[in-house]
C-alpha positions as CSV (number, residue, x, y, z in Angstrom):
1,X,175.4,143.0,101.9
2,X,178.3,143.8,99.9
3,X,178.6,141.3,96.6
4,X,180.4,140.9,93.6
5,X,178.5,140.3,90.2
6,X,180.9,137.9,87.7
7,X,178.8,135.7,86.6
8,X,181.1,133.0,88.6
9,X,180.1,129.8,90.8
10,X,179.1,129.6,94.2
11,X,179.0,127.3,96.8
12,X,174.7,126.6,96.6
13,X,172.9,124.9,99.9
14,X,169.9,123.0,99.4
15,X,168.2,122.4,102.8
16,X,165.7,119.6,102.3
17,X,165.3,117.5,99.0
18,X,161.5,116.6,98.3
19,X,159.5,118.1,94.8
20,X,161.2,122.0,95.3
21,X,164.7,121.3,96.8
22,X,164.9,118.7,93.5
23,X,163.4,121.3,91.6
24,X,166.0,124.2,92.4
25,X,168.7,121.2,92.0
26,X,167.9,121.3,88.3
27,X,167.6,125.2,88.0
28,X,171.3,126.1,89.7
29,X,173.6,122.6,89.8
30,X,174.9,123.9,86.0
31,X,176.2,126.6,86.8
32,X,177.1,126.3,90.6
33,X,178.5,124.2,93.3
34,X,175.1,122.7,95.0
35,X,175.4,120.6,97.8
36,X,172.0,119.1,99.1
37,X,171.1,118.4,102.8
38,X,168.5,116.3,104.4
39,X,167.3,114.5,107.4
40,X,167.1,111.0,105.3
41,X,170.7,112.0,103.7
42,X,171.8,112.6,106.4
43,X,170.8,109.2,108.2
44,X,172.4,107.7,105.5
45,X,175.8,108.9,105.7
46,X,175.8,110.8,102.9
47,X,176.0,114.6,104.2
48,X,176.3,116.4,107.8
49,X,174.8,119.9,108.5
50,X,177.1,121.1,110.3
51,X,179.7,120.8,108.2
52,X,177.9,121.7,105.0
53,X,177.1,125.1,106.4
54,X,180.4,126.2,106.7
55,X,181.0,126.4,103.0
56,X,177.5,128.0,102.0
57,X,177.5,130.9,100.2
58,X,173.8,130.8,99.9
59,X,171.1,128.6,101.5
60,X,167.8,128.0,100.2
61,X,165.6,126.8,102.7
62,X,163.1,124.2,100.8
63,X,162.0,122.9,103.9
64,X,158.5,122.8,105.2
65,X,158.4,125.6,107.7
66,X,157.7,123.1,110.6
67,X,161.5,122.1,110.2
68,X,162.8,125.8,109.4
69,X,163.1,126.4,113.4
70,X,164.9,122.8,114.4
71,X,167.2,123.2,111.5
72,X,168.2,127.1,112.4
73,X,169.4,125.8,115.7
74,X,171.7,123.2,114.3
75,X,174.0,125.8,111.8
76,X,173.6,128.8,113.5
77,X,176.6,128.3,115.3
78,X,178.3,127.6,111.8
79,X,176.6,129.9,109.3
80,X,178.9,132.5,108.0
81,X,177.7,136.0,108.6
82,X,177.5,136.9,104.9
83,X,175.9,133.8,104.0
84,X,172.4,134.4,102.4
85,X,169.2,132.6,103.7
86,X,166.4,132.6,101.4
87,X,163.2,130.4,102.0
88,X,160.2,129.3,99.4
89,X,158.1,127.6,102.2
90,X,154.6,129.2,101.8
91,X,153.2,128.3,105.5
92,X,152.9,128.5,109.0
93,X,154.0,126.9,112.0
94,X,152.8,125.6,115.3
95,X,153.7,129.1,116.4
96,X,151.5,130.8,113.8
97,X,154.8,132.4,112.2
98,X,156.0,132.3,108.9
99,X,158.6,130.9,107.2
100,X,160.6,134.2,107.0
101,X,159.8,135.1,110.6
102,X,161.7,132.3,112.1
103,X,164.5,133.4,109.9
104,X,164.9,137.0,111.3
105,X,164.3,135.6,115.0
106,X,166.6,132.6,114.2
107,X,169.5,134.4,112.1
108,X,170.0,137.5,113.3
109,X,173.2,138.5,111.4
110,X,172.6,137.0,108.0
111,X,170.9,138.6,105.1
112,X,167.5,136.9,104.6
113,X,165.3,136.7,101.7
114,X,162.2,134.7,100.0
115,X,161.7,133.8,96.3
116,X,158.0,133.7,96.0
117,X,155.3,132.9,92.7
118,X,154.1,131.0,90.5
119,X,156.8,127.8,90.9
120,X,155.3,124.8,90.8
121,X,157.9,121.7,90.9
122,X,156.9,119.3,88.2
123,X,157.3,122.2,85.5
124,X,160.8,123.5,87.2
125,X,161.6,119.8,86.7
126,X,160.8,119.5,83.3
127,X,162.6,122.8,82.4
128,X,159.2,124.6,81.9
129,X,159.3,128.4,83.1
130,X,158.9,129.7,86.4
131,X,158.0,133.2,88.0
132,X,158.9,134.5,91.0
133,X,159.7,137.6,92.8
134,X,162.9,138.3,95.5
135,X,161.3,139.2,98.7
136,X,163.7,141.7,100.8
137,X,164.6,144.3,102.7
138,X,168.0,144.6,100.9
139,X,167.7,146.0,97.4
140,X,171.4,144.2,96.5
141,X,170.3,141.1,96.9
142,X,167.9,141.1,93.7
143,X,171.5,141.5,91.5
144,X,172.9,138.5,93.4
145,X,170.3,136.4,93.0
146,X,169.4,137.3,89.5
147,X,173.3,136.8,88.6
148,X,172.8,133.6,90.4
149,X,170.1,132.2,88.2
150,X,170.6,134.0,85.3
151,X,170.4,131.6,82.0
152,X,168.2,129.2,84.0
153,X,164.1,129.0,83.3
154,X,163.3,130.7,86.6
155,X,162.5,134.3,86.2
156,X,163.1,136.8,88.9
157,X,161.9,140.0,89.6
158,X,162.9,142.6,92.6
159,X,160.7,143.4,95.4
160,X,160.9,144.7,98.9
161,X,157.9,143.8,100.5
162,X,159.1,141.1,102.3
163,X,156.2,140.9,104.9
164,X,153.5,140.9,102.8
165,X,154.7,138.8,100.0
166,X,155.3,136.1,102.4
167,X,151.7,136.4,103.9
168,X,150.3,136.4,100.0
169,X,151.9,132.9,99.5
170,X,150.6,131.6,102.6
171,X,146.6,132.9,102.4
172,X,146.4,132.6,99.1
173,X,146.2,128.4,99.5
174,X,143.3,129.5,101.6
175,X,141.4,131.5,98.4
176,X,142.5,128.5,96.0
177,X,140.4,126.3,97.9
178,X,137.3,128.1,98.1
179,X,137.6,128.5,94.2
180,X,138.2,124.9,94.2
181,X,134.7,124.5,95.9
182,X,133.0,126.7,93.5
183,X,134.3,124.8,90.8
184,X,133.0,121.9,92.5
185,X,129.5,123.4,93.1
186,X,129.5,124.2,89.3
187,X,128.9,127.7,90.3
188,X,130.3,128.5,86.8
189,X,132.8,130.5,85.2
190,X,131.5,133.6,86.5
191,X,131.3,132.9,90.1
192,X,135.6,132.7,89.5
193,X,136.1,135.8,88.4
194,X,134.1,137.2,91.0
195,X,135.8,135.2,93.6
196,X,139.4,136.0,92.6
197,X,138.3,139.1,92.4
198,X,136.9,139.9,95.7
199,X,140.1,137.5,97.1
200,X,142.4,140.0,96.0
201,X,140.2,142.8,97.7
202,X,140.7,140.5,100.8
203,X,144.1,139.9,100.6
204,X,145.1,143.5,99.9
205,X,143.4,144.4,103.5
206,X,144.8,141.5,105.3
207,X,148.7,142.0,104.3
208,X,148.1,145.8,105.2
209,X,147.2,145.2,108.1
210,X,149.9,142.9,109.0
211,X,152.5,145.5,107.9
212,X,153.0,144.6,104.4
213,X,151.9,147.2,101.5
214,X,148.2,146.4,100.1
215,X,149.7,145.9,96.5
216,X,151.7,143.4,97.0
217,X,148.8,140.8,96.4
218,X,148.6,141.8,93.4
219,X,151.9,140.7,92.2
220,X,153.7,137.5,91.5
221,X,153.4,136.2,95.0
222,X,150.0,137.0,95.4
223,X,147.9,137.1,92.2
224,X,150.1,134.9,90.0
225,X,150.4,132.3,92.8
226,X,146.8,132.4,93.5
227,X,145.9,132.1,89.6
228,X,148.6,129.0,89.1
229,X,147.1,127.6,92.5
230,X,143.9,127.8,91.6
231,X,143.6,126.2,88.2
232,X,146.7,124.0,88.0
233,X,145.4,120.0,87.7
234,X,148.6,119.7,89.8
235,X,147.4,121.9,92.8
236,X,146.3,120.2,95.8
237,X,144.7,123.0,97.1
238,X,142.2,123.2,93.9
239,X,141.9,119.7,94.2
240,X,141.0,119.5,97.5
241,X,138.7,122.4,97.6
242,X,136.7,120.6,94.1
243,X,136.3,117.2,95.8
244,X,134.8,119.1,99.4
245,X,132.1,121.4,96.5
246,X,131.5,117.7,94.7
247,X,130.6,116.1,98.3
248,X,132.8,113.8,98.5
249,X,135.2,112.5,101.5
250,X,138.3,113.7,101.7
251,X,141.3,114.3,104.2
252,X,141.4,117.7,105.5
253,X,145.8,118.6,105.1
254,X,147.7,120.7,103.5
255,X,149.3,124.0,103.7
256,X,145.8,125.8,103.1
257,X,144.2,123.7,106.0
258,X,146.7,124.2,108.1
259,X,146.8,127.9,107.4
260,X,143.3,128.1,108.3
261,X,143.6,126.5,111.8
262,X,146.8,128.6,113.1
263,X,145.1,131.8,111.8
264,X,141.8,130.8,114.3
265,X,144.2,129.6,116.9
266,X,146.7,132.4,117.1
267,X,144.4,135.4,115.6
268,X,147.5,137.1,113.6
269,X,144.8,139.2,111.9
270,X,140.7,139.6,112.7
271,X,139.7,136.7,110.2
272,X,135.8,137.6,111.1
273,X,136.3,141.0,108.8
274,X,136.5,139.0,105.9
275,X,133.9,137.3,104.2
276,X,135.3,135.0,102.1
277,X,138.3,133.7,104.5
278,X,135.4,133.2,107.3
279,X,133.7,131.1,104.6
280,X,136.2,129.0,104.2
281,X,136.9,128.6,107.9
282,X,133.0,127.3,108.1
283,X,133.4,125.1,105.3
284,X,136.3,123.1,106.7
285,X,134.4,122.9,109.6
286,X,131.7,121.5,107.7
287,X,132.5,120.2,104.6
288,X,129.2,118.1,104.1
289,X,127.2,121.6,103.9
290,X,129.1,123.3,101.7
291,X,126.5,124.5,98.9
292,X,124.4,125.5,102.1
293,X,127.2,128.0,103.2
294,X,127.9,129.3,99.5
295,X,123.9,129.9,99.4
296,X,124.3,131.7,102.7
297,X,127.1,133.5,101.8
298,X,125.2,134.9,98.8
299,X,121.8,135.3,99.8
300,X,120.4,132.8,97.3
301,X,119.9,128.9,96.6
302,X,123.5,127.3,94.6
């Protein structure tokens, strides 16, 4: 992608406008020209897609990835082909593909990308720091996007691992709630460290073997996501996963459970391998015996 770095304005595209699309509002709409699209905008006169496309220099996809497909369909007859796509949706579809899999098979000609870490949307809001790292296959696109959001309070780093980091965001919901569980359990402060522990061990094997490099879990998409998911009072994931280890009823959603179900549906990966992901599978399955499993899984009464 061939770009020039002046520190000037571009022409921003905000796909969606929920917690994150209002959250990258407020990180670029100083400096640059942000328009904002959505379904409910759009039903109310206030913006086309069609049209807003044709101007975009960038488009940040802050879309559930359910919508990511049905939306590419729509502007890929207008997208320019230097336009950059970059997602943040940290989930699978009905498909059991990722967020920046429907962009390759979707957009064949534009430059894609994912910004990925620890960014959760209150604190963006409130002007509190976030971390992320670039995700791509094109090693110009981390100057872009760093002049893009350089003097705002998200902090980017470069990375080309744009496979694996995308598979870290998405399993990692899966790790925060099992931590959530043990929390719930009052398994105790050492039972976390062991768990994130041996999560990372797990996610290192899984992205390898879906063709991403093995320490890229490690990293802000994978081990500062997983840290910020699994202790943050405003993670629903921990949240979730506490109230199942505390016994009490709850309503099974959210990207983690979700996760969980296309993973046994569409087997992108051998999910039996793994200890600690199959625990979790039984779990959700079973939320009522959830000490029983922990006990189970090791070899003692919790």
């Amino acid at each position: 992608m061939s770009i020039t770095l002046n520190n000037q304005s571009r022409n921003i595209l905000l796909l969606g406008y929920g917690e994150m699309g209002h959250a990258f509002e407020v990180l670029l709409a100083d400096r640059h020209q942000v328009s904002i699209w959505s379904r409910r905008r759009e039903q109310q006169g206030h913006c086309n897609l069609e049209e807003e496309v044709t101007a975009a220099e960038m488009i940040i996809f802050c879309l559930p990835v359910m919508a990511h497909a049905s939306v590419i369909a729509r502007l890929v007859k207008s997208i320019r082909k230097d336009t950059l796509c970059i997602t943040i949706a940290k989930g699978l579809d009905e498909t059991g593909s990722t967020a920046v899999q429907i962009l390759q098979r979707g957009l064949i000609e534009q430059p894609v990308a994912g910004i990925y870490g620890p960014m959760i949307a209150e604190e963006l809001i409130a002007h509190r720091p976030g971390f992320a790292q670039l995700a791509s296959t094109d090693e110009s696109l981390y100057a872009y996007l760093a002049d893009c959001f350089h003097n705002s309070h998200l902090y980017l780093e470069p990375g080309n691992d744009l496979a694996g980091s995308s598979w870290c965001v998405i399993l990692k919901n899966v790790y925060a709630l099992l931590l959530g569980m043990a929390d719930g359990l009052q398994l105790g402060d050492n039972m976390r460290g062991y768990l994130m522990v041996k999560s990372l061990e797990e996610l290192s094997a899984i992205v390898e073997s879906l063709g991403g490099n093995s320490h890229t879990p490690f990293q802000l998409p994978g081990l500062g996501d997983l840290i910020t998911t699994a202790t943050s009072i405003n993670s629903h994931h921990h949240s979730l996963g506490l109230a199942i280890g505390e016994g009490k009823e709850v309503e099974l959603s959210g990207e983690g459970i979700h996760t969980l179900r296309m993973v046994v549906q569409h087997q992108p990966f051998d999910y039996a391998r793994y200890p600690l992901f199959s625990l979790c599978v039984v779990i959700v399955d079973d939320t009522e015996n959830c000490g029983e499993y922990f006990s189970a899984y090791l070899g003692t009464t919790v």
